[in-house]
C-alpha positions in Angstrom: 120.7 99.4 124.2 119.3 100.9 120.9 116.3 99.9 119.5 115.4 99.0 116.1 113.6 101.6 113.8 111.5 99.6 110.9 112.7 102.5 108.8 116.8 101.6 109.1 119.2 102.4 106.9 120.6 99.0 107.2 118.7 96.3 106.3 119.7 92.8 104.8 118.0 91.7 101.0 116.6 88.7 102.6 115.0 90.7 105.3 113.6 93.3 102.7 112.0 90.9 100.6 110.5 88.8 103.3 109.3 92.2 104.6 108.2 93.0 101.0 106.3 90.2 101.6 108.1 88.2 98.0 108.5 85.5 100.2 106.6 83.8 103.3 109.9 83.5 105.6 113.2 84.6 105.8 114.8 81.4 104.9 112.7 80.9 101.8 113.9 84.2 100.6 117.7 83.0 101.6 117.3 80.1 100.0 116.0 82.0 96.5 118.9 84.9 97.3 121.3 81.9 97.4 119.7 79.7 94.5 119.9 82.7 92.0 116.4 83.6 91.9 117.4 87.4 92.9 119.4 89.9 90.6 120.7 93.3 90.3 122.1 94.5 88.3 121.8 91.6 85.7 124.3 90.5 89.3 123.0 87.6 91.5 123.2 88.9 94.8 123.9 87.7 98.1 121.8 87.6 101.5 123.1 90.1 103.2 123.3 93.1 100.5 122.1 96.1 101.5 119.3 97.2 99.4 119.4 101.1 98.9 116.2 102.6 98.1 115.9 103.3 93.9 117.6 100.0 93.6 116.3 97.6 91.1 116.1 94.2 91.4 114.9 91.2 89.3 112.9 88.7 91.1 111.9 85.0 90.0 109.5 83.4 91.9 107.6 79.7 90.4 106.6 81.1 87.1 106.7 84.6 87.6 109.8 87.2 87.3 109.2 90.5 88.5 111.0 93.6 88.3 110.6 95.8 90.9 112.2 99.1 92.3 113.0 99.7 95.7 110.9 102.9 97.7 111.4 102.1 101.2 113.4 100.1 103.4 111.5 97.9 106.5 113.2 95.2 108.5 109.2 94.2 110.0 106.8 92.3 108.1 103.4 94.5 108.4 100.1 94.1 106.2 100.1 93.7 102.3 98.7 97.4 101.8 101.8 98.6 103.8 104.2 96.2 102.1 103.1 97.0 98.9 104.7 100.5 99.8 108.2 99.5 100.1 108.6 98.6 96.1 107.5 99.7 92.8 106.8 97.1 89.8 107.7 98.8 86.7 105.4 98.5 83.7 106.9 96.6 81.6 107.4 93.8 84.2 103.5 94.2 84.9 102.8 93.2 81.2 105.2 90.8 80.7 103.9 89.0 83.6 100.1 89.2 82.5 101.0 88.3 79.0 103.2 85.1 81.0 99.8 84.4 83.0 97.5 84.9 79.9 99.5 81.9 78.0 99.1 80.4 80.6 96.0 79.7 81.3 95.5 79.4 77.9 97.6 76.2 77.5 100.2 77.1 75.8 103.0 76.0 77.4 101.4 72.2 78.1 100.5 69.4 76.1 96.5 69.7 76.1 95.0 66.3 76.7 91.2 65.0 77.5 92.2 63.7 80.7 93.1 60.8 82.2 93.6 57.8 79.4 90.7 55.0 79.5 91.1 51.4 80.6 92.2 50.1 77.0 94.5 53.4 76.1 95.9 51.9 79.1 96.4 48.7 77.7 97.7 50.2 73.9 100.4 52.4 75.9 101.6 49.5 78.1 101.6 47.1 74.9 103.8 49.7 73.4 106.1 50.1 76.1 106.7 46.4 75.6 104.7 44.5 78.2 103.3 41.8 76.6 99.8 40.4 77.8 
C-alpha cells in the first residue's frame, strides 16, 4: 500500500485550494469550483483539474477576487504560514483588491443612511406604501 506524499504530483483543485486554505472545507471549495467562482484561463474549471504548479487561477470569494499563481502543490491542510507557501498573489490583484476594500469601507457601494428610521418616518413610509391609518 503506498502512502500519500503532501507534495504529489496529483492533486485535485478542490483539494488544493482547501489546502491553500481559500476555503474552510472541501465541499465549500467544490461548491465555488462548481458555481463558477474558480477560473483559468479566463476557463471555469472543474473539481477535479489538476493544478500544475505556475498555473494561474482567478478566485472569487464574497467580495473579493483574487489572482493568484500556483508554487506548490499539497493535498494536507497545515498552518496559514505554510499555506501561504503553496500560491503567489500577483500585484496587481493585491491592489485591486485593497482599492475594492478601501471603497468599501468608505461607502461607496451602499446607500449611506443615519440609521434605523424613527417612529413617525415609520408612519410617512407606510402612509406612502398605501396603508391608510
Amino acid at each position: 500500500m503506498r502512502e500519500k506524499d503532501e507534495k504529489d504530483d496529483k492533486v485535485r483543485l478542490d483539494k488544493w485550494l482547501w489546502a491553500a486554505r481559500f476555503y474552510k472545507t472541501r465541499a465549500l471549495a467544490k461548491e465555488a469550483i462548481e458555481g463558477g467562482k474558480v477560473h483559468h484561463h479566463g476557463e471555469r474549471c472543474k473539481a477535479s483539474k489538476e493544478p500544475r504548479v505556475g498555473d494561474e487561477y482567478v478566485i472569487r470569494a464574497g467580495f473579493d477576487e483574487r489572482t493568484v499563481v500556483v508554487r506548490a502543490l499539497s493535498a494536507v491542510r497545515r498552518g496559514a504560514p505554510e499555506a501561504q507557501a503553496l500560491y503567489e498573489e500577483t500585484a496587481e490583484s493585491l491592489t485591486k483588491r485593497e482599492a475594492a476594500a478601501a471603497m468599501r469601507k468608505a461607502g461607496a457601494l451602499g446607500i449611506q443612511t443615519d440609521g434605523r428610521p424613527t417612529k413617525k418616518q415609520r408612519r410617512q413610509i407606510h402612509f406612502l406604501r398605501g396603508g391608510h391609518d
